[in-house]
C-alpha positions in Angstrom: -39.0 -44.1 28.0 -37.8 -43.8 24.2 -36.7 -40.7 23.1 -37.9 -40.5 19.5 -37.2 -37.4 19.3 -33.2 -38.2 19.5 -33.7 -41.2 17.0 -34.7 -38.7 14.8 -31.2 -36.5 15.3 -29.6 -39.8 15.6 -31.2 -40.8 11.6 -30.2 -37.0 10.1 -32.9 -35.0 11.4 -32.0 -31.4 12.1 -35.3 -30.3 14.0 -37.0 -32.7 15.7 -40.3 -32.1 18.5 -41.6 -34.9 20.9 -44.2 -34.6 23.8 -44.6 -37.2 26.4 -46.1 -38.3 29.7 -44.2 -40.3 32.0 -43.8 -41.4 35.8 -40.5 -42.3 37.1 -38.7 -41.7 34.3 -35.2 -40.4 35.6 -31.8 -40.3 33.6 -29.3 -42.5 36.2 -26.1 -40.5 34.4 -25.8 -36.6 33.2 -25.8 -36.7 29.2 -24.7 -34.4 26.4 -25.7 -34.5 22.7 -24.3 -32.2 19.9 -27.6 -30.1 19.3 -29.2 -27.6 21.1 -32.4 -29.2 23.2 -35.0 -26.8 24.7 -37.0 -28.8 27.8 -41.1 -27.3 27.8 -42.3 -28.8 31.2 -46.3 -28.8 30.9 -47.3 -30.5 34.5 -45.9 -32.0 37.1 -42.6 -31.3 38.6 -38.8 -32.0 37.4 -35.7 -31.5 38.8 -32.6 -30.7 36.1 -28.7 -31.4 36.6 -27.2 -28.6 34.8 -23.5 -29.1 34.6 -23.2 -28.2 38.6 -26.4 -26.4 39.1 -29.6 -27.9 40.0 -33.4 -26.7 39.2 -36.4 -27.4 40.4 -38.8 -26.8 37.3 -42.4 -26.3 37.8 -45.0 -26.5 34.8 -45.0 -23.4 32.0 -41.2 -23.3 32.8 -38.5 -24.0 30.1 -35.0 -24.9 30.2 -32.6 -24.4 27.4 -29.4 -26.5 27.0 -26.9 -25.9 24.4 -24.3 -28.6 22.6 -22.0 -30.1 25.3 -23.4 -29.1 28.0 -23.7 -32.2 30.6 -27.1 -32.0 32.3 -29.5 -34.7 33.6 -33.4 -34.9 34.2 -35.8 -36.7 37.3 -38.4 -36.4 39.5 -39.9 -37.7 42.6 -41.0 -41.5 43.0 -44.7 -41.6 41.9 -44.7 -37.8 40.0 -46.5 -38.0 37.1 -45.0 -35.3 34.3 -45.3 -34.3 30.6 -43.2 -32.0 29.0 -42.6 -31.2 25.4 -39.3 -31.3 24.3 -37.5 -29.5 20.8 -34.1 -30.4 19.5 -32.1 -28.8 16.8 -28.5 -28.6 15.4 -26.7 -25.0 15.0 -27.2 -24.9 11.0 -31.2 -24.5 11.8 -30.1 -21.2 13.6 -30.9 -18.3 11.5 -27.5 -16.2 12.4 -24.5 -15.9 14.6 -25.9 -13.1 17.3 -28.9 -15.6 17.7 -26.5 -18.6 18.2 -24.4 -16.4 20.9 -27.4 -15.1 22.4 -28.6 -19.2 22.8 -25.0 -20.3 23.9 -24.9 -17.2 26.9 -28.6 -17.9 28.2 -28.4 -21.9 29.3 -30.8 -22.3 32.2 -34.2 -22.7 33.3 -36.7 -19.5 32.7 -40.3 -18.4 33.5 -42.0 -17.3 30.5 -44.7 -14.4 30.9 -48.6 -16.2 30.1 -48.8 -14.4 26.7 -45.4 -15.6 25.7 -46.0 -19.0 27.1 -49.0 -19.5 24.5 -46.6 -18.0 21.5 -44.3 -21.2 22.6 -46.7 -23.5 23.0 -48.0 -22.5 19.4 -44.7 -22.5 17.6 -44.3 -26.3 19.3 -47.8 -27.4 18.0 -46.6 -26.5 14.7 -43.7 -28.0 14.5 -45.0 -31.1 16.4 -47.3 -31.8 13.7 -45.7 -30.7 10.4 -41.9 -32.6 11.3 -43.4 -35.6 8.9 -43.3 -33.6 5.7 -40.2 -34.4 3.8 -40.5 -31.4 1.2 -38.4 -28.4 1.5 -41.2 -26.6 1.3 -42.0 -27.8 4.9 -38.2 -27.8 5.8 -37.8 -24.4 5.1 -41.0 -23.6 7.0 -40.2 -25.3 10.0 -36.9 -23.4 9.7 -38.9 -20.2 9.7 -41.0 -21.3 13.1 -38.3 -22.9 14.7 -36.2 -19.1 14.6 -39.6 -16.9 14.9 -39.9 -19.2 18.2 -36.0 -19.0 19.2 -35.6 -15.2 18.8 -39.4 -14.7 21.1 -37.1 -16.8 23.6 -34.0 -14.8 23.5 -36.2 -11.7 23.8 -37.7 -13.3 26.9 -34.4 -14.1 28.4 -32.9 -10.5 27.9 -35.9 -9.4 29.8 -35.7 -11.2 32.9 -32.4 -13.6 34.9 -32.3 -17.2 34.8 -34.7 -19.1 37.4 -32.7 -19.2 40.9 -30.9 -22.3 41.1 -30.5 -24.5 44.0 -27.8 -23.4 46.7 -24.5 -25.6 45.5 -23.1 -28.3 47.8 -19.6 -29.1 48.0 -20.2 -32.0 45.2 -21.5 -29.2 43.3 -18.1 -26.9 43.9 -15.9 -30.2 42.9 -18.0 -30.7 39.4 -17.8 -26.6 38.8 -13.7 -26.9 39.5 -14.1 -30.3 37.0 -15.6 -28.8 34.3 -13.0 -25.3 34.6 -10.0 -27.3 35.0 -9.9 -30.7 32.6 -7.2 -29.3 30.8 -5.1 -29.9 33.6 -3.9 -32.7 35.2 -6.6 -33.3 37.7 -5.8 -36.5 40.0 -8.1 -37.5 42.9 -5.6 -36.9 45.7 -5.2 -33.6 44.6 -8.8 -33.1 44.3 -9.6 -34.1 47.5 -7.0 -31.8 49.1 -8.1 -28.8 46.7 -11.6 -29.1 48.4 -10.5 -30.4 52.1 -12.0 -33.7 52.1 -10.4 -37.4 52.3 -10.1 -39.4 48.7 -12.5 -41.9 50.6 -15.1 -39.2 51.1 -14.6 -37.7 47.8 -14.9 -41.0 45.8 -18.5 -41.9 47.8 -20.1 -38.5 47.8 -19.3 -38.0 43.9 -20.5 -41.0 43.3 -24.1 -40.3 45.3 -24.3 -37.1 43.6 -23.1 -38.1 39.7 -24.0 -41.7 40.0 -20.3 -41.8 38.3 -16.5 -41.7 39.5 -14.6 -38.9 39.5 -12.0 -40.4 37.0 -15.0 -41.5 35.1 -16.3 -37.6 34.8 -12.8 -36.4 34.0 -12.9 -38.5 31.7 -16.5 -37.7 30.4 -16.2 -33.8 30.2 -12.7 -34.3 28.4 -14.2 -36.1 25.7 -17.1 -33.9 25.4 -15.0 -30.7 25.0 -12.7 -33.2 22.3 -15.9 -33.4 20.6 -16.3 -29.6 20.4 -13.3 -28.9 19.0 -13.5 -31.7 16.5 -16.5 -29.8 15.6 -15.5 -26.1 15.7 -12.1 -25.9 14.5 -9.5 -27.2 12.4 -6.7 -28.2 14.9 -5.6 -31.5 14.7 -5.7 -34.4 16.7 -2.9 -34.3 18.7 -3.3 -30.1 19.1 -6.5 -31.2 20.6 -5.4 -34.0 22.8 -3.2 -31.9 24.3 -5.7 -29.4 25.2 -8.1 -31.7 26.8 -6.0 -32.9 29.4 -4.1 -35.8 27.8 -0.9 -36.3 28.3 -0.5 -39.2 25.2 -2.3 -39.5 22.3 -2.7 -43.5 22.7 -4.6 -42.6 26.0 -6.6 -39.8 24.3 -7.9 -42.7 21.1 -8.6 -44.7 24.0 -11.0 -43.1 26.3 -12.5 -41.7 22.9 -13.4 -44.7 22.1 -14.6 -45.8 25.3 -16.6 -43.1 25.7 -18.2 -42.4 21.8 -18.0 -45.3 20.5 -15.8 -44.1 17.7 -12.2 -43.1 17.2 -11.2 -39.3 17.1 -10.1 -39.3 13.0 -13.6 -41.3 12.7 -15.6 -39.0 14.8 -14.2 -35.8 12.9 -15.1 -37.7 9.8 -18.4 -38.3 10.3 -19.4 -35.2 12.2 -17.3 -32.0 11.1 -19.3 -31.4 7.6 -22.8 -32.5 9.2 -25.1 -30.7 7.2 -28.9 -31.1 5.6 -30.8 -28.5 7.4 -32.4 -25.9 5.6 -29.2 -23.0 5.0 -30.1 -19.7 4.1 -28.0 -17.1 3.5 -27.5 -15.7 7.3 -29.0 -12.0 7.6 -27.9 -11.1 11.0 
């Protein structure tokens, strides 16, 4: 399945909406992106790889994901689903509390019926007007997009996350992982950490992630690299350091490996992204 709707990010969008149907459609490998991504399932039923927790999400549910946050979506063989999905970078977000309140509430949540029909609207709308290249329209679907992100956040303050699946042991490893990449984290070590042989380790990980450990390290590392590049103004070495590297040749090189691009390029390209519509915030 083609995600249009991340060719669009990919091309300079800073909103963009996509529905579609699929069957067997599954994402092998967890993912991350550097814009927020809100998942509307409509029917069938999906099952969502949240950093270490898993859903199961049923239709009229919703899951939010903010930037860097690994997750991963598939079903069962033969389950036919459609869901609507919204993406949209942090300058589209009308003010700082709203941003917080988004970064503190990732997971999947029920909506009440009413409210569910106040989403679904807000989608329709910005489904069908994304085309229009004014900033007339830019600054309307700027408007929809936070009338339809504050009803969420007033949903989530009313009611906990959806219960997530009870965590295996894979799931304890990935949660120690993702608190710990700043350290030296070697697989012998890991495996003692957690009780387990290095054999054991290496196969179950790879059953659970479809990746190797080193390979994950090596992933949430990166991603967090990313973040910073994004959100501050340390330097590349300050940042190296702080991810887990213990050289900075090392560091340029799994960059690479991973994005595609070197560290000074990345920060270059993507530290001043800009082009969504920028009001003044009021909150």
């Amino acid at each position: 399945m083609i995600d249009q709707a991340g060719i669009r990010m990919a091309q300079g969008a800073t909103i963009a909406c996509e529905r579609i149907s699929g069957i067997n459609d599954n994402m092998i490998k967890s993912h991350y992106h550097n814009y927020y991504e809100l998942y509307f399932l409509e029917s069938g039923e999906r099952y969502h790889l949240l950093q270490d927790d898993r859903y199961v999400m049923h239709p009229k549910e919703l899951i939010l994901f903010s930037p860097y946050v690994l997750h991963r979506s598939y079903g069962d063989e033969n389950m036919p689903f459609r869901r609507l999905v919204l993406y949209f970078h942090r300058n589209e977000v009308e003010c700082r509390q709203l941003q917080n309140a988004l970064d503190s509430g990732n997971g999947m949540y029920r909506p009440e019926p009413r409210m569910w029909q106040i989403l679904r609207r807000f989608l329709e709308t910005l489904l069908c007007d994304q085309d229009n290249p004014s900033e007339l329209a830019r600054g309307y679907r700027h408007t929809v997009l936070n009338m339809l992100l504050f009803s969420i956040v007033f949903q989530v303050q009313r009611q906990a996350p959806a219960r997530k699946e009870d965590g295996c042991r894979m799931s304890q490893v990935i949660s120690y992982i993702h608190g710990h990449y700043q350290e030296d984290i070697c697989l012998e070590a890991l495996a003692r950490r957690f009780y387990i042989s290095p054999y054991y380790l290496c196969r179950e990980f790879k059953r659970h992630t479809d990746t190797t450990v080193i390979q994950y390290v090596n992933i949430t590392r990166i991603m967090n690299a990313q973040r910073k590049f994004m959100e501050t103004d340390k330097n590349i070495t300050e940042i190296c350091s702080e991810t887990g590297f213990s050289n900075l040749t090392h560091f340029n090189r799994v960059f690479k490996s991973v994005t595609g691009m070197t560290p000074s390029g990345y920060r270059k390209t993507h530290q001043n992204l800009s082009g969504g519509y920028s009001p003044e915030p009021k909150c």
